[in-house]
C-alpha positions in Angstrom: -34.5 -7.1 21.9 -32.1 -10.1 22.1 -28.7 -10.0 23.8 -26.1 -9.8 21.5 -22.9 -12.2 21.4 -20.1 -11.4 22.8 -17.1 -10.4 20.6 -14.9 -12.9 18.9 -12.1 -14.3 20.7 -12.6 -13.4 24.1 -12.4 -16.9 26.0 -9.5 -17.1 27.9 -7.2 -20.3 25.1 -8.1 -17.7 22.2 -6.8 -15.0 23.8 -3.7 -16.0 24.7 -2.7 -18.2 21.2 -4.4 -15.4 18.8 -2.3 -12.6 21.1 0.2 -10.1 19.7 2.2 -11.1 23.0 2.0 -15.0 22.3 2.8 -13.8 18.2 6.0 -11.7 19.2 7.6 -14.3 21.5 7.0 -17.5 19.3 8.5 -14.9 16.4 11.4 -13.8 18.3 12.0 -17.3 19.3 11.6 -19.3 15.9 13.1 -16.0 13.8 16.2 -15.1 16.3 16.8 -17.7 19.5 17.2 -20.4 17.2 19.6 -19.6 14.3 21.6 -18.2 17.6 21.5 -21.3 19.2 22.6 -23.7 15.9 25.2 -21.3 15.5 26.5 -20.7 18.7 25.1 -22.7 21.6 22.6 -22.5 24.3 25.3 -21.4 26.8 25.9 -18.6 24.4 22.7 -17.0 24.5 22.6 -16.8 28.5 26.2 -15.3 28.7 27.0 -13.7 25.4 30.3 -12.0 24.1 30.2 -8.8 23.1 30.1 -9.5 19.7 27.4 -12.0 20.7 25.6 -9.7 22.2 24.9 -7.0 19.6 24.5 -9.7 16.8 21.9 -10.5 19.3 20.1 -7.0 20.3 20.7 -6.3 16.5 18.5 -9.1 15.0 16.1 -8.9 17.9 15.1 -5.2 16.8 14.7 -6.0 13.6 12.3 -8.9 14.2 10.4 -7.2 16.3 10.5 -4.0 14.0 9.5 -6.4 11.4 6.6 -8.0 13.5 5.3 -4.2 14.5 5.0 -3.2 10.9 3.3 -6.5 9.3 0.9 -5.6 12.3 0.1 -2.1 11.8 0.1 -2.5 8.1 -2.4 -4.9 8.7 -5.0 -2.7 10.8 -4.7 0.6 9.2 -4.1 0.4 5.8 -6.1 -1.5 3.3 -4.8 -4.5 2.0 -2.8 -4.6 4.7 -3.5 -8.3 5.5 -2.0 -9.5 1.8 1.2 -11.7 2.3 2.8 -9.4 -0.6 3.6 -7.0 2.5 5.9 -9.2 4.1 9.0 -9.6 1.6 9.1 -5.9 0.8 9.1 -4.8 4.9 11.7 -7.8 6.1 13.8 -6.9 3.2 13.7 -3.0 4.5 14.5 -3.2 8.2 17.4 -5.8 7.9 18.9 -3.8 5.7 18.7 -0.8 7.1 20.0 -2.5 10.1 23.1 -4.4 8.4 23.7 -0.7 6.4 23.6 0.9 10.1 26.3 -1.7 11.3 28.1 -1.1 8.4 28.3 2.7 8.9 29.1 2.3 12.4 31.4 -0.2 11.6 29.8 -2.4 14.5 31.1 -6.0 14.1 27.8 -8.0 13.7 27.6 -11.5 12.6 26.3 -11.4 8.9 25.4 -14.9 8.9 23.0 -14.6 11.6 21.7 -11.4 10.4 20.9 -13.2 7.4 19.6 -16.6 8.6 17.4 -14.3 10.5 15.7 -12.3 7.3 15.1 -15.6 5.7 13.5 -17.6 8.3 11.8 -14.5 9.6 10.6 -14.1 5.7 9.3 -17.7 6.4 7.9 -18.0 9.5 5.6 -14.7 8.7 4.2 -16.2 6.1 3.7 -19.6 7.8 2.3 -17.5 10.6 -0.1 -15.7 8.2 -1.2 -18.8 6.3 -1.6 -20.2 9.9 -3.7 -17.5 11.4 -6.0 -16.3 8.3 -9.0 -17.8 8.7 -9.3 -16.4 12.6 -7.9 -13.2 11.7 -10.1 -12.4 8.9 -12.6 -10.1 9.8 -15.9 -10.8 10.4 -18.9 -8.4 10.6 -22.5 -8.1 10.8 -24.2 -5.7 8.9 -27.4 -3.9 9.1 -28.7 -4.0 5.8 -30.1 -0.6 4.4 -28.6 2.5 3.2 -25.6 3.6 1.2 -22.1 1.1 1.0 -23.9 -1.9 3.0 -24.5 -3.9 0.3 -21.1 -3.5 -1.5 -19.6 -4.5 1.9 -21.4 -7.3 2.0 -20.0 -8.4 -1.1 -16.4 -8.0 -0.5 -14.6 -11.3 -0.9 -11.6 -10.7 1.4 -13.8 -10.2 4.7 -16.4 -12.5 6.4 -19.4 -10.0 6.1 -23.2 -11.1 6.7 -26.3 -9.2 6.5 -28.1 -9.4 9.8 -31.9 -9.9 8.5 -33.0 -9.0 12.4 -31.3 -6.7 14.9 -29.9 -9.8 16.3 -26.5 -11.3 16.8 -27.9 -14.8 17.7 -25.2 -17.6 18.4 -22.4 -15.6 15.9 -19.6 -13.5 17.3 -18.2 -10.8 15.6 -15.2 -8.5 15.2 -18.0 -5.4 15.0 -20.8 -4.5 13.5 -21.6 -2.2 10.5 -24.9 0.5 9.7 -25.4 3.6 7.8 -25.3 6.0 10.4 -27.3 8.5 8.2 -30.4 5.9 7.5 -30.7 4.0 10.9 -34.1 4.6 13.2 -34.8 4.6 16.7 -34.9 0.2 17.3 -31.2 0.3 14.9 -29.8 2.8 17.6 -31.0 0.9 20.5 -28.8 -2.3 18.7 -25.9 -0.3 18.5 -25.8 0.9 21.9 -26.1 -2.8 22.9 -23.6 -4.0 20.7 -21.0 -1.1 22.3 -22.2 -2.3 26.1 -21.3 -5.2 25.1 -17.6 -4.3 23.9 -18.4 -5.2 20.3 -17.3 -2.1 17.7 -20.2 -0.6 15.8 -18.6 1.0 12.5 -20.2 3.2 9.9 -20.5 2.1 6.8 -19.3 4.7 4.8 -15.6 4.9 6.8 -15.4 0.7 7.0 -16.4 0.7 3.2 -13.6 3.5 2.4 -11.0 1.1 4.9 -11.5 -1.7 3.7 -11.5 -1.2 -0.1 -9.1 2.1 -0.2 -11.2 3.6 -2.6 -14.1 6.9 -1.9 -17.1 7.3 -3.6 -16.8 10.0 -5.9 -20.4 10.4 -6.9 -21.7 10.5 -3.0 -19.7 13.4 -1.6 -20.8 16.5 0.2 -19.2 20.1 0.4 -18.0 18.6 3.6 -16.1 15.9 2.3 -14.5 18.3 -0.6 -13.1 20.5 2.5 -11.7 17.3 4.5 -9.5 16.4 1.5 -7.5 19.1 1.5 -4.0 17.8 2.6 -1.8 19.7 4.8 0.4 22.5 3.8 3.4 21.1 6.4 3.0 17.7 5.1 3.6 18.7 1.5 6.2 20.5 2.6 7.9 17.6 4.4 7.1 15.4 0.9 9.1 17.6 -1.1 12.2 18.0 1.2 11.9 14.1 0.9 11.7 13.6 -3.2 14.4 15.6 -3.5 16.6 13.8 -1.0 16.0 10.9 -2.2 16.1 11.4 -5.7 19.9 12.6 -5.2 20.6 9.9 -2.8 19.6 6.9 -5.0 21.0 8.9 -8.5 24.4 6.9 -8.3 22.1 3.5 -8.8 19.7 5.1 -11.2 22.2 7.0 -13.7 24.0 3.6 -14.5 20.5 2.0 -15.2 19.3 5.3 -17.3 22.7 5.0 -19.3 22.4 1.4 -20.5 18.4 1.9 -21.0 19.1 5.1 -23.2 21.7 3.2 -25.3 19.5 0.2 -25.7 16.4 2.3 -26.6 18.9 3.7 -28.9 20.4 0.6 -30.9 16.9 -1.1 -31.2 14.7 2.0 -33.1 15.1 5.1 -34.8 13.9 7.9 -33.3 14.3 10.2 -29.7 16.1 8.5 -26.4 13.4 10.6 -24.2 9.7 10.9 -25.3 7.9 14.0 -24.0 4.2 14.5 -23.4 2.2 17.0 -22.3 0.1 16.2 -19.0 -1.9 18.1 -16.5 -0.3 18.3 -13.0 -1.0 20.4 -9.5 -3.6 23.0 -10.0 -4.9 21.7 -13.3 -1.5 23.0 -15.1 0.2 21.4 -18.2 3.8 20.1 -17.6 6.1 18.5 -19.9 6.5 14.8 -18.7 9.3 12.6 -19.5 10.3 8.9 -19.8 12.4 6.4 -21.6 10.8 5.8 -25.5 9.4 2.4 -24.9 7.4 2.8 -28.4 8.0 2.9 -31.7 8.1 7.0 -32.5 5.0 8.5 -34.3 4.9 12.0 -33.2 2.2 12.5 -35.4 0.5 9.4 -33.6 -3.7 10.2 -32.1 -3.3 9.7 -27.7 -4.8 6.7 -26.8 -4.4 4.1 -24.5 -1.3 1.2 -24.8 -3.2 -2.1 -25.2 -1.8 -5.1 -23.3 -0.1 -6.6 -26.3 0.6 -3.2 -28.4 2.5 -4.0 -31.3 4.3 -0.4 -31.2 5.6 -1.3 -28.2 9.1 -2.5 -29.0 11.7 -5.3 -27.2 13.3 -2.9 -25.2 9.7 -1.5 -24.2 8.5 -4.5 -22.6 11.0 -4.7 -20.1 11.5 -1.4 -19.3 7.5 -0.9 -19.0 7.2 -3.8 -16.6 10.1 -2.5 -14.4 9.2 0.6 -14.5 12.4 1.3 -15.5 10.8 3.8 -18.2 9.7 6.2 -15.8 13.3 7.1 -14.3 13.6 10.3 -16.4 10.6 11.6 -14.7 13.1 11.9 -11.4 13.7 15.4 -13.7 10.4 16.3 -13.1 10.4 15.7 -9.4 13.7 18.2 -9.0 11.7 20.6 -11.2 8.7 20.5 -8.6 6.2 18.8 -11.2 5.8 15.7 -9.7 6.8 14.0 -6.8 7.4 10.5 -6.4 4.1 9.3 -5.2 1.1 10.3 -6.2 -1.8 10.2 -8.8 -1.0 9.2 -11.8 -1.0 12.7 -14.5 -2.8 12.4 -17.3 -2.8 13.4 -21.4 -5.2 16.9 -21.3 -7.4 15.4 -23.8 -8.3 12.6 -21.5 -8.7 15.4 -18.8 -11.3 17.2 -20.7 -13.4 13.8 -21.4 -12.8 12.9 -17.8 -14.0 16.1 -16.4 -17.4 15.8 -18.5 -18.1 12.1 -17.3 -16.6 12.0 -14.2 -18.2 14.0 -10.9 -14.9 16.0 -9.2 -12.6 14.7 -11.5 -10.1 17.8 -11.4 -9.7 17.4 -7.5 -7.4 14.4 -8.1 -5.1 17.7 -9.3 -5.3 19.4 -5.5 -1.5 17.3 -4.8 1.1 16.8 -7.1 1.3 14.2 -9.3 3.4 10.9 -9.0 5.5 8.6 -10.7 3.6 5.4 -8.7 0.3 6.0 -6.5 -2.4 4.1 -4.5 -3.9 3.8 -7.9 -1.3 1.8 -9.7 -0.4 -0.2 -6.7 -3.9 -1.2 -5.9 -5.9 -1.3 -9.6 -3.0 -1.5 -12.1 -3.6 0.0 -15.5 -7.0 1.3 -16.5 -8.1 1.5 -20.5 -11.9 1.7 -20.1 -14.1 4.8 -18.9 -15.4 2.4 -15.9 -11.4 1.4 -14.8 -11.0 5.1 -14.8 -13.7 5.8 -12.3 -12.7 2.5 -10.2 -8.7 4.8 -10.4 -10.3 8.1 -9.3 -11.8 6.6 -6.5 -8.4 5.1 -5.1 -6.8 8.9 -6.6 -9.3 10.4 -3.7 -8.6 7.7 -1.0 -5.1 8.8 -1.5 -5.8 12.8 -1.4 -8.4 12.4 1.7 -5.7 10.0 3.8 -2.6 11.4 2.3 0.8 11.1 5.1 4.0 10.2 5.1 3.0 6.4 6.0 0.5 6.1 3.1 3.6 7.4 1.1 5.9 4.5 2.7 3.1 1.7 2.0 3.3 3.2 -1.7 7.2 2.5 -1.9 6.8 -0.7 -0.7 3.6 -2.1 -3.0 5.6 -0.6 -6.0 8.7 -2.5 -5.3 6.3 -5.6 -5.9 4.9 -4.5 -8.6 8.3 -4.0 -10.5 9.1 -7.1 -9.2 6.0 -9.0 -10.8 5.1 -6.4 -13.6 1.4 -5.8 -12.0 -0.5 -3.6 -14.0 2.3 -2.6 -16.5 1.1 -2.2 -20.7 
């Protein structure tokens, strides 16, 4: 057997420049020194008033708060490497630091708290436009079994087949196999590949990280039990839809007002349109949103096309910011829904679902959701092969459901209301 390679990035020049350590400072300096400096002066920065000071310490936590996130976001979740992450996250930890000032009625230099967000908002993105091609992952794979060859045709990673069980000249971030399909000469590899500090991945958990979707039509009793979520974190979930929803109800009952009269003036018919959907525990609930259509009780379920003509002026806007949905912040008090989740659906598609689809009904083991990994990461599905590309994401969700899946969620949607991603 050859030697393998050794892993990327190891000589001494990449370490240092591609280093989280080298990243922070040059982020801290560009994002924080600097708009201190051209606002106050170098003299400043080495002996600071106190008001100096905590405009300082302030806008130093949030860059580097800011910097910790984009990073971990990056590793853990998939997707995580998309630029999209970086408005949504900046936008979230200087204001929550500003609204923490403000509360504490600490006196905190808005325009440097500001300057900062924007060129930190910049510099990220330079720094990710910079740094993509060397942080993009790259992976050898050992071609055979289940979810190698879909890896290997993933467009956002640098993934080759390895023909031999040999590295050759390349270097990679790790290397993939099916663990369940790999002889005695593929172990041997592996076990030189982790002697030589290169991380050997199975395919099925790399496919399911990487894409954020898991194979419906390949799982064991064994994966069924693991997807069970945990009774304390539901728990914790609900405490925090409810919060929430009361919290944010002085911003959100203004908006419902104006949408209900709107929706009023334009058509005939019902403010609120109720439907019945399946929800927890395959039960029918009464869902309810903002009429964005023209009203046909009478009217056969189907799908909303992209261009639907019942789909009035009002419709489109309130569809594409999402701005229908608010009235389903009823359902969440009510113990329905909750604010992330799968998506429920009509029970007639439930029935034809159920029929076609392996497992289907397990998407019901959590509550449903007014946005979800689904939406955020497929958009809107109007074909039976969408809908099995959706259920996939629906059990990514389920199997990795926590608190930070929920917050990566909140985020994606904000973009999505922001660019109307998947809306009909």
């Amino acid at each position: 057997m050859k030697p393998t390679s050794p892993r990327r990035f190891k000589r001494l020049h990449e370490q240092i420049l591609l280093s989280r350590a080298f990243s922070l400072l040059l982020s801290w300096l560009i994002a924080v020194v600097a708009p201190f400096v051209m606002f106050w002066s170098w003299q400043s920065l080495f002996n600071p008033t106190g008001g100096q000071q905590t405009a300082l310490i302030t806008t130093s936590l949030s860059c580097v708060l800011c910097y910790i996130g984009l990073q971990r976001l990056r590793q853990i979740y998939p997707g995580g490497r998309a630029a999209a992450f970086i408005i949504p996250i900046v936008l979230l930890i200087y204001g929550a630091a500003t609204l923490v000032t403000l509360l504490l009625r600490v006196e905190v230099s808005r325009y440097l708290l500001l300057s900062s967000a924007v060129i930190s908002v910049l510099w990220f993105h330079i720094e990710y436009t910079l740094t993509y091609k060397y942080m993009r992952l790259k992976l050898g794979v050992v071609t055979g079994g289940l979810y190698t060859d879909e890896i290997v045709q993933l467009d956002f990673i640098d993934a080759r087949p390895l023909p031999e069980l040999c590295l050759g000249d390349r270097r990679y971030d790790g290397v993939v196999a099916d663990f369940r399909s790999i002889n005695d000469d593929t172990q041997r590899f592996l076990t030189q590949c982790a002697l030589n500090r290169i991380p050997v991945y199975d395919a099925k958990q790399i496919y399911e990280s990487l894409t954020g979707k898991v194979k419906i039509n390949r799982m064991s009793e064994n994966n069924m039990g693991a997807l069970l979520p945990s009774p304390v974190y539901e728990r914790i979930k609900t405490c925090i839809d409810i919060l929430l929803v009361l919290i944010t109800l002085p911003i959100v009952l203004p908006i419902a007002v104006v949408t209900a009269i709107l929706v009023r003036l334009e058509s005939p018919g019902p403010v609120i349109y109720t439907q019945t959907r399946i929800g927890q525990g395959n039960k029918p609930f009464t869902i309810y949103k903002f009429r964005s259509m023209r009203f046909d009780r009478a009217a056969p379920e189907q799908f909303a096309g992209e261009n639907d003509p019942r789909i009035t002026r009002v419709g489109k806007v309130i569809r594409k910011l999402r701005i229908d949905e608010l009235p389903q912040f009823l359902n969440v008090l009510k113990g329905e829904m909750s604010l992330v989740g799968p998506r429920p659906e009509q029970p007639s598609f439930v029935a034809e679902y159920d029929q076609k689809i392996p497992f289907y009904s397990y998407r019901h083991i959590v509550k449903p959701g007014i946005s979800g990994w689904a939406q955020v990461r497929h958009g809107y599905t109007a074909s039976m092969d969408e809908t099995q590309v959706k259920i996939e994401h629906d059990f990514y969700y389920i199997k990795n459901c926590s608190l930070g899946l929920d917050l990566i969620i909140a985020i994606l949607t904000i973009k999505i209301m922001l660019t109307g991603f998947g809306a009909r």
